[in-house]
C-alpha positions as CSV (number, residue, x, y, z in Angstrom):
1,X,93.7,33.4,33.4
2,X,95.8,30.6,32.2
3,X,98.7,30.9,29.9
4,X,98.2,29.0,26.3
5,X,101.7,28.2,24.8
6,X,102.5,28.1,21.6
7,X,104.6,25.1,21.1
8,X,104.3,21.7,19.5
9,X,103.4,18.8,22.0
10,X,104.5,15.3,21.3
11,X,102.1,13.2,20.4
12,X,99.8,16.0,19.8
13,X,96.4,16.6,21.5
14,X,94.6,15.2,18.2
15,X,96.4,12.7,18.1
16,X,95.9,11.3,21.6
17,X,91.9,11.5,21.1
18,X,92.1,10.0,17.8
19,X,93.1,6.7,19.6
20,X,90.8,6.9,22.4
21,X,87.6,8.1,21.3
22,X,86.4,5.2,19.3
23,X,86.5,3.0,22.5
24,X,83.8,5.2,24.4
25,X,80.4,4.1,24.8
26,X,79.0,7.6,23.2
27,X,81.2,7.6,20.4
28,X,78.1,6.9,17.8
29,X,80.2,4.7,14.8
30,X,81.1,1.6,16.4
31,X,83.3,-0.9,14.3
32,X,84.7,2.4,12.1
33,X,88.3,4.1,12.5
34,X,87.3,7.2,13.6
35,X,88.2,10.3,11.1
36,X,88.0,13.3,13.6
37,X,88.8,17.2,12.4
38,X,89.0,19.9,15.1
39,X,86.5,22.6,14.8
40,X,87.0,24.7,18.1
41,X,88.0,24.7,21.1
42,X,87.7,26.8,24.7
43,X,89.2,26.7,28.5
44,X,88.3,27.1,32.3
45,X,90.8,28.5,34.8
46,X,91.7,26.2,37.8
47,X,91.7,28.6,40.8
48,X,95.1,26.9,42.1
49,X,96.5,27.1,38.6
50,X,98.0,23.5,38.4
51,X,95.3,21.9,36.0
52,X,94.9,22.7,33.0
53,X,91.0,22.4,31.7
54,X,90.1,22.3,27.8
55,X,87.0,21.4,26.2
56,X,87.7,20.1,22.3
57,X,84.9,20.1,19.2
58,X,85.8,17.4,16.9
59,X,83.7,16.4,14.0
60,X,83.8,12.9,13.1
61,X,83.8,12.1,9.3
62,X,84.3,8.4,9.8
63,X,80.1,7.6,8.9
64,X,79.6,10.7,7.2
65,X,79.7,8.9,3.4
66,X,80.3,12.2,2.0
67,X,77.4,14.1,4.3
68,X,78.3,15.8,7.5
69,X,79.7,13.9,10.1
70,X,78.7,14.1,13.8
71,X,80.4,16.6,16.5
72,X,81.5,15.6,19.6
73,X,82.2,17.4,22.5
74,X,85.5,16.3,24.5
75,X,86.4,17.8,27.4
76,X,90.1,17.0,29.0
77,X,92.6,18.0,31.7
78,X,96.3,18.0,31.4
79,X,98.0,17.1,35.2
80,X,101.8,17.3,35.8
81,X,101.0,14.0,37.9
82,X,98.5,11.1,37.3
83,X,95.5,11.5,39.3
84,X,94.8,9.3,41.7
85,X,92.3,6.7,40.9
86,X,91.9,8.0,37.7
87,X,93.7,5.0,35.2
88,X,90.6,4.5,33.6
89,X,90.3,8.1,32.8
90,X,93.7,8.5,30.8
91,X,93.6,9.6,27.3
92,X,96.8,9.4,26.9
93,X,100.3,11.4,27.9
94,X,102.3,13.6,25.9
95,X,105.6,15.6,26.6
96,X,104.8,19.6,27.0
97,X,108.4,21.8,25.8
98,X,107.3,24.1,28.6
99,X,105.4,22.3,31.2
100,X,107.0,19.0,30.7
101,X,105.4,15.8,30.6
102,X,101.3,15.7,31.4
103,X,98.9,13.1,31.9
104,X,95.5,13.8,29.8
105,X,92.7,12.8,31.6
106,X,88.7,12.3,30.1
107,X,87.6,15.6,32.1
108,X,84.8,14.2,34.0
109,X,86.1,12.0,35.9
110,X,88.6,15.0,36.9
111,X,86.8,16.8,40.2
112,X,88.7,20.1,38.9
113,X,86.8,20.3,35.6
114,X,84.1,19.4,37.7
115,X,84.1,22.1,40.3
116,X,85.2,24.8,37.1
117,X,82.2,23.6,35.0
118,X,79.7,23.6,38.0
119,X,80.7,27.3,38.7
120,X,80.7,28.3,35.1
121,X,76.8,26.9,35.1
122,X,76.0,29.0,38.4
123,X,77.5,32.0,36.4
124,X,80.8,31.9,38.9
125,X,83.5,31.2,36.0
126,X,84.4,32.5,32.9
127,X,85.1,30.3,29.7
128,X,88.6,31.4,28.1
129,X,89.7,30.8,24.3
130,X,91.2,27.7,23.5
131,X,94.4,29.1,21.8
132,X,95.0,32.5,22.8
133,X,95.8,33.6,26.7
134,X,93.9,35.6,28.5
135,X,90.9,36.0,26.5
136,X,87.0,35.6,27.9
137,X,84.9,33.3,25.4
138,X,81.7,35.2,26.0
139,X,79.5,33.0,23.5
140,X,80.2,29.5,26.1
141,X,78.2,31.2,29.1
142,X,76.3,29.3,31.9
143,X,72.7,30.0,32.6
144,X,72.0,29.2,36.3
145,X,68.0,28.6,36.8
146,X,66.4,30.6,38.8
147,X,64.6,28.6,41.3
148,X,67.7,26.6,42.4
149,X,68.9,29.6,45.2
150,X,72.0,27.9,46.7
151,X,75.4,27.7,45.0
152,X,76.9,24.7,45.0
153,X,80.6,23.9,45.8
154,X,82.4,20.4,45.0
155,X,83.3,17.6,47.6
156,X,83.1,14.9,46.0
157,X,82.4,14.0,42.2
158,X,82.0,10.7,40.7
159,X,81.5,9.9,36.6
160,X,77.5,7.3,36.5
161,X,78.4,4.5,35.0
162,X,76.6,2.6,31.9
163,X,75.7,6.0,30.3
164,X,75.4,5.7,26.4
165,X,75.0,8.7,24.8
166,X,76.2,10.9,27.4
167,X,78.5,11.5,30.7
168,X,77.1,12.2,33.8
169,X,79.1,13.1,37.0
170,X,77.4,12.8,40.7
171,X,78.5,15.9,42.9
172,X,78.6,15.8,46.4
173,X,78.6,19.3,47.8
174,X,77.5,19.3,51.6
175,X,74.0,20.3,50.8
176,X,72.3,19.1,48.2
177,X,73.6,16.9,45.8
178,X,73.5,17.6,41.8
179,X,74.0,15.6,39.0
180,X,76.0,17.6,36.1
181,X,75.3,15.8,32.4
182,X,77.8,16.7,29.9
183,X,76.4,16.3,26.3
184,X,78.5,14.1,23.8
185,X,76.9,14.8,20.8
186,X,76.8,18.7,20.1
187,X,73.8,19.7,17.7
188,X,72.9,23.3,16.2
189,X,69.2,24.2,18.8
190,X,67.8,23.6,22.3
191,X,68.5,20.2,23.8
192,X,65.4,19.2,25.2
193,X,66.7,17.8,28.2
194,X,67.0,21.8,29.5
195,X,64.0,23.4,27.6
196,X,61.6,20.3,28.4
197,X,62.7,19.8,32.5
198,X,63.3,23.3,32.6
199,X,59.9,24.7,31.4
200,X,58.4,21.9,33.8
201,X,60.4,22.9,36.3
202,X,59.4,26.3,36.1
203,X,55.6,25.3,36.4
204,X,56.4,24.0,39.3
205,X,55.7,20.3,38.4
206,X,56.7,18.2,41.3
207,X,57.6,14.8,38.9
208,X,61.0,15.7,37.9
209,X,63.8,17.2,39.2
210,X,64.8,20.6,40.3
211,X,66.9,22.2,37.6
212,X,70.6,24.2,38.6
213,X,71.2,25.3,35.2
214,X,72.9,24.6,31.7
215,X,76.0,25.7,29.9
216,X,74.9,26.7,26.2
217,X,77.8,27.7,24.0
218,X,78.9,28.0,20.3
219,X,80.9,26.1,17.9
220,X,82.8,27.2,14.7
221,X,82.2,24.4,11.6
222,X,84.5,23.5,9.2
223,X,83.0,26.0,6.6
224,X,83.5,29.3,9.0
225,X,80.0,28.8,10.2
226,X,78.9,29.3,14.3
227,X,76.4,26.9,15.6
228,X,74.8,27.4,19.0
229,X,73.4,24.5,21.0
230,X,73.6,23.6,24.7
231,X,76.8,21.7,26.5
232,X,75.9,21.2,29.7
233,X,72.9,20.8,31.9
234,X,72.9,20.2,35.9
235,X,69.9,19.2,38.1
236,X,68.8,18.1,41.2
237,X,70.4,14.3,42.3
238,X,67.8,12.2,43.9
239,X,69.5,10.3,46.0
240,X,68.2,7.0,47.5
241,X,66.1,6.7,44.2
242,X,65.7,3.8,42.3
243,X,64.5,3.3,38.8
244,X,61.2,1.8,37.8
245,X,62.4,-0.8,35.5
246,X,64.2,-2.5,38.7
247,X,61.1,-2.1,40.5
248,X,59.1,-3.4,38.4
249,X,61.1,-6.3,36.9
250,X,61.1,-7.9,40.9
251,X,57.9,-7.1,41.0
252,X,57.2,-9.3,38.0
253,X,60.0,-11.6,38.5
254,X,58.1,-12.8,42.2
255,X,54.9,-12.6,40.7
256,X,53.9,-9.4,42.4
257,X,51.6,-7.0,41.5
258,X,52.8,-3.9,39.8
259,X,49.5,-1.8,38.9
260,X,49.0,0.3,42.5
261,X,52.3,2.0,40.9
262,X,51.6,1.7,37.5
263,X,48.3,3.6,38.1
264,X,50.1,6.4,39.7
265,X,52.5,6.7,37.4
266,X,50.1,6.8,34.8
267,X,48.6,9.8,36.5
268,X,52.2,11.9,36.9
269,X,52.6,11.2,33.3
270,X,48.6,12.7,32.2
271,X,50.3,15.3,34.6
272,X,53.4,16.0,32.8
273,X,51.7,16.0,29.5
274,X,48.9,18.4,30.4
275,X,51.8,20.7,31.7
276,X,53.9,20.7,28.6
277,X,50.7,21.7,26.8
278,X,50.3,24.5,29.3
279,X,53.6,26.0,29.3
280,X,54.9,25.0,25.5
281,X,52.7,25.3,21.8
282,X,50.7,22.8,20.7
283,X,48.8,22.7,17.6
284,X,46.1,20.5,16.5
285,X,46.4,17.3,14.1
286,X,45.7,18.1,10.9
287,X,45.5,16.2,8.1
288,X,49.2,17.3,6.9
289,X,50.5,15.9,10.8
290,X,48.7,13.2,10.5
291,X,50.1,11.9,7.2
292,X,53.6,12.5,8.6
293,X,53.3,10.3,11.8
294,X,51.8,7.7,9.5
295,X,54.4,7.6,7.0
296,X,56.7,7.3,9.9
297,X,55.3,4.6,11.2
298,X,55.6,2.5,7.8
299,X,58.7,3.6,6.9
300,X,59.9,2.2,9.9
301,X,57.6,-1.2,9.3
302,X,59.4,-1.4,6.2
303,X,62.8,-1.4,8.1
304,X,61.4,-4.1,10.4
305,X,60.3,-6.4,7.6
306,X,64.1,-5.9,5.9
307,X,65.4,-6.9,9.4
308,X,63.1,-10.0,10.1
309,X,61.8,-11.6,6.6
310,X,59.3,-13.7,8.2
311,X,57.5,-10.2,9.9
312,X,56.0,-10.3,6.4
313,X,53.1,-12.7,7.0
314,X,51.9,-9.5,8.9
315,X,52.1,-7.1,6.2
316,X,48.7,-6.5,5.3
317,X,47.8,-6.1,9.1
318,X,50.2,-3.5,9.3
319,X,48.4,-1.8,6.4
320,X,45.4,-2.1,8.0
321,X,46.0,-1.2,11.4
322,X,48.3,2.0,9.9
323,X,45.2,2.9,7.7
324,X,42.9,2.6,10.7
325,X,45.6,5.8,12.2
326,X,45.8,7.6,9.1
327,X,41.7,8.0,9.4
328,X,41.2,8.7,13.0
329,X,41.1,12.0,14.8
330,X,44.1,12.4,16.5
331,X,44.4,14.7,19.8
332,X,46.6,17.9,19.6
333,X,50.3,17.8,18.7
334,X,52.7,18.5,21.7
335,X,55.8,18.5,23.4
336,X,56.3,15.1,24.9
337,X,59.1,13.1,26.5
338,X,60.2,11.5,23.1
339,X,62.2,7.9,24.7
340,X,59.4,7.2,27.6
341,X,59.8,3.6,29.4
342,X,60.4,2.5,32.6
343,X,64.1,3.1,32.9
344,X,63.7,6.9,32.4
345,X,60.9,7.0,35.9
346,X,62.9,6.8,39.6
347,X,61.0,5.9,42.7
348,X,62.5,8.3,44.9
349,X,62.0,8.0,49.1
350,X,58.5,10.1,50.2
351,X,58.5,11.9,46.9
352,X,57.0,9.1,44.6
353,X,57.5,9.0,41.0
354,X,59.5,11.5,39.4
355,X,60.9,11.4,35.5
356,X,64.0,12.5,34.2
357,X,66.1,12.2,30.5
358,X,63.4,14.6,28.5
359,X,66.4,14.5,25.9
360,X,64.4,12.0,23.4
361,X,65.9,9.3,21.0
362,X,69.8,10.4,21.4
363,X,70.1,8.9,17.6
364,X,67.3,11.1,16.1
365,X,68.3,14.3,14.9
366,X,67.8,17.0,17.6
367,X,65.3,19.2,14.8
368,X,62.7,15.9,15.2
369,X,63.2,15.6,19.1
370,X,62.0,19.3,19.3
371,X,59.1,18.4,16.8
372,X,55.8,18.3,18.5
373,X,54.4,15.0,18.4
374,X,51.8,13.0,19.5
375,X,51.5,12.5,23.7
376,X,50.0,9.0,23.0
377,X,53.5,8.1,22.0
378,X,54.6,8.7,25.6
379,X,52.2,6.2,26.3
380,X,52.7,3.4,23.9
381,X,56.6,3.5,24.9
382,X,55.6,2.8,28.7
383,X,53.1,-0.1,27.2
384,X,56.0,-1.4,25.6
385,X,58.3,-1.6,28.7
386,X,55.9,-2.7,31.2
387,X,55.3,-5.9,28.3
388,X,59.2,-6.3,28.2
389,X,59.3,-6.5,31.9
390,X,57.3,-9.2,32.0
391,X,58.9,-10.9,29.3
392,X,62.2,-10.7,30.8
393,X,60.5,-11.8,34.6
394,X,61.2,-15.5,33.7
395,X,57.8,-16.4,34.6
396,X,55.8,-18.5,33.0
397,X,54.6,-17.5,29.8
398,X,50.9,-17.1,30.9
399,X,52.0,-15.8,34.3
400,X,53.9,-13.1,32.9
401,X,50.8,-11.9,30.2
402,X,48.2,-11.9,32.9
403,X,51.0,-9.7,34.9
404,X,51.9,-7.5,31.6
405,X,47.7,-7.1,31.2
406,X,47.0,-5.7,34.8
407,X,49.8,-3.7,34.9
408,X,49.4,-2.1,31.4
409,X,45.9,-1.5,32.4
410,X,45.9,0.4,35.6
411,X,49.0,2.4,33.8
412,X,46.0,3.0,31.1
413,X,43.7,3.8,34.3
414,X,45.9,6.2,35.8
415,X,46.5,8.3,33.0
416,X,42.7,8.6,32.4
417,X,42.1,10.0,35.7
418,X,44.2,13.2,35.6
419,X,42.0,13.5,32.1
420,X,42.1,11.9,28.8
421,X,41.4,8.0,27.9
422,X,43.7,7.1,25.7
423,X,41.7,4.1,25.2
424,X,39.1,6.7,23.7
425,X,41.9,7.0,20.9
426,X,42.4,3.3,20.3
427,X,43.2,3.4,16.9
428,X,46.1,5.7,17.1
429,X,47.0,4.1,20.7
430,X,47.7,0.8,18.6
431,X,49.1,2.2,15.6
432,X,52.0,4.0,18.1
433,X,52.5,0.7,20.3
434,X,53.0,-0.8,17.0
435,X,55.6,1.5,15.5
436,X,57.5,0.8,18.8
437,X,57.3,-2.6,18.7
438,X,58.7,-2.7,15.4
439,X,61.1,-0.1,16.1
440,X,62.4,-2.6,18.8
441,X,62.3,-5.3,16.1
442,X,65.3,-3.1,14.1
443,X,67.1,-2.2,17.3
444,X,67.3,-5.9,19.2
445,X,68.1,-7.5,15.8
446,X,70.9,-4.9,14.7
447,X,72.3,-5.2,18.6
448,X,70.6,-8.1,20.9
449,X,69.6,-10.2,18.7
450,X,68.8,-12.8,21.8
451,X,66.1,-10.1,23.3
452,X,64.3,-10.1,19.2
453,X,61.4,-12.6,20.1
454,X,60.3,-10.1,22.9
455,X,58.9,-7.6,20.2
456,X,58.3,-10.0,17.7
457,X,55.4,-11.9,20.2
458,X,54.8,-8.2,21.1
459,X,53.8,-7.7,17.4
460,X,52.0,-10.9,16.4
461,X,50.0,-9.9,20.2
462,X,49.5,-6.4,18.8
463,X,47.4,-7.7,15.6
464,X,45.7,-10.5,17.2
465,X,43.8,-8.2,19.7
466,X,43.6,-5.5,17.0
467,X,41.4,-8.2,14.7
């Protein structure tokens, strides 16, 4: 067990995050100073005793406006020698009165905190206290899954690049490789990335990956409170896999058809819904549900028109079409992927389809990702991508409807054959595409404003064929 001295460090730990963080692609308040305030911290031995391995708990006041702020989860390691091909990686470096000077390194990109945190999810390491020596941290424990039977060792690790609202490391470890994703943003309840794949996992549904195991761990608030949540979840790494909204975009882009695999992957999704229904509770859609997704939904209009004045020639359709929801019989309430398109599906070699990222909406609050909601929403997301594949295709504009229209349909096929029509449920199946496409209205005009026309025609399309 590592020794934790009690000295003062020049600059200071806090200090060297408080200049880095707001540069990362998952730190949530872009354009704001960040305002952080340490609420905990814990460590894993290295074996060879050189690095040392500390995860931090900040919470971030800077968009609070007087409510809680967000919590973060930083993990570092402090070298006595930069680590090769790491100078991207560097926090910072501060001056140690023990242990001299150290380079602090972003720990994912450091194959030591790597190899620790892999073992500590296989149950093969111990977390330590942050600021006393010597002392297990029994409440940050790994949970290795039970069907995963070998026990992987690190060769290699590298950090995926592009990630947004997490970091993901590849591991290479002679036998199969894994994928460890650290979560960013720590919340109080399950993360549904580990109950949702691991649930599915445990039915043994072949469409997403084999889980490894998680890390789930508690956090001390500023008020003396403990919150429990998970840090760390690791899973199968297809390898050789590529995602669908590649495939499909060349498809599209050379005029090719898309709908044999859009038909099948309608059917693993029917599949994956009918499971979570099996395995996890559902519950019907009673008046009181129903009234909540609808107010959703124009709530979120409402948001749309503010961001786009001239939506507002549409305003009455909206009403109607949201009415039309509000009065139809909705199927049961159930767990559901929560942030479905094509980006979250990976063609992967003689295996086919398979789905990963069941975290939902990173931005939503974790309490509404584990909601049960409405499996048509699965559905009108992957409407909605397969219509912004075309639209991004550069085909001609007719070209790329009659592609969007075949694909969408066989997608609509496929899920119909491993059970329900959502077509039976048109009303509600046009209401949800709707609250996406105006949901991609607030996003693309708050942060690519040069992608807005794609669900703006998506919406004016919407009420034409709903008249």
């Amino acid at each position: 067990m590592a020794t934790v001295h009690d000295v003062t460090l020049t600059p200071g730990k806090d200090d060297l995050v408080l200049a880095w963080v707001g540069a990362q692609r998952w730190y949530q308040a872009k354009g704001r100073t960040p305002r952080l305030r340490r609420l905990d911290s814990w460590r894993l031995d290295d074996p060879a005793g050189e690095v040392g391995i500390e995860t931090l708990v900040y919470e971030d006041l800077s968009g609070a406006d007087g409510g809680p702020g967000v919590t973060y989860q930083v993990p570092l390691t402090y070298r006595g020698a930069p680590l090769p091909g790491a100078d991207d990686a560097l926090v910072g470096e501060l001056d140690h009165p023990v242990l001299g000077h150290r380079w602090v390194y972003d720990a994912p990109h450091d194959p030591v905190y790597v190899a620790q945190l892999l073992a500590l999810v296989r149950g093969r390491a111990q977390a330590q206290e942050g600021s006393v020596s010597d002392t297990p941290r029994p409440d940050v424990a790994g949970a290795p899954h039970p069907a995963w039977t070998s026990d992987p060792e690190v060769v290699t690790s590298s950090v995926l690049r592009g990630e947004q609202s997490n970091t993901s490391v590849v591991v290479e470890t002679g036998a199969e490789p894994v994928i460890v994703k650290i979560f960013r943003t720590l919340s109080p309840g399950d993360n549904p990335d580990v109950t949702l794949q691991g649930a599915l996992g445990a039915a043994n549904c072949p469409y997403v990956p084999a889980t490894v195991g998680h890390v789930a761990g508690a956090w001390g608030d500023a008020d003396g409170q403990t919150h429990l949540g998970h840090l760390a979840v690791a899973q199968e790494y297809l390898r050789g896999s590529r995602d669908a909204w590649r495939v499909a975009l060349e498809r599209a882009s050379s005029g090719t058809p898309f709908a044999d695999e859009a038909r099948a992957l309608g059917v693993v999704t029917a599949d994956i819904h009918h499971t979570l229904a099996r395995v996890l509770p559902t519950r019907p859609a009673d008046d009181e549900l129903v009234a909540t997704q609808v107010s959703g939904m124009r709530r979120r209009a409402f948001l749309a028109l503010g961001e786009v004045p001239a939506l507002a020639e549409h305003e009455p359709a909206f009403r109607d079409v949201f009415g039309r929801a509000r009065a139809a019989r909705w199927p049961a309430m159930q767990r559901i992927h929560g942030d479905y398109h094509l980006g979250q599906v990976l063609h992967v070699p003689d295996r086919g389809w398979v789905v990963i990222d069941f975290e939902g909406e990173p931005l939503r609050p974790l309490a509404e990702r584990n909601a049960l909601d409405a499996p048509l929403r699965d559905v009108a997301g992957m409407l909605r991508s397969i219509d912004y594949a075309g639209a991004s295709s550069g085909l001609p504009d007719a070209e790329a409807a009659a592609w969007v229209a075949e694909t969408s349909r066989a997608f609509l096929e496929g899920y119909a054959e491993a059970g329900h029509d959502a077509r039976d449920d048109a009303a509600v199946l046009t209401a949800l595409t709707l609250d996406k496409a105006l949901y991609e209205v607030v996003y693309e005009a708050r942060n690519r404003p040069t992608w807005l026309a794609i669900p703006v025609r998506a919406v004016t399309r919407l009420l034409q064929e709903d008249v």
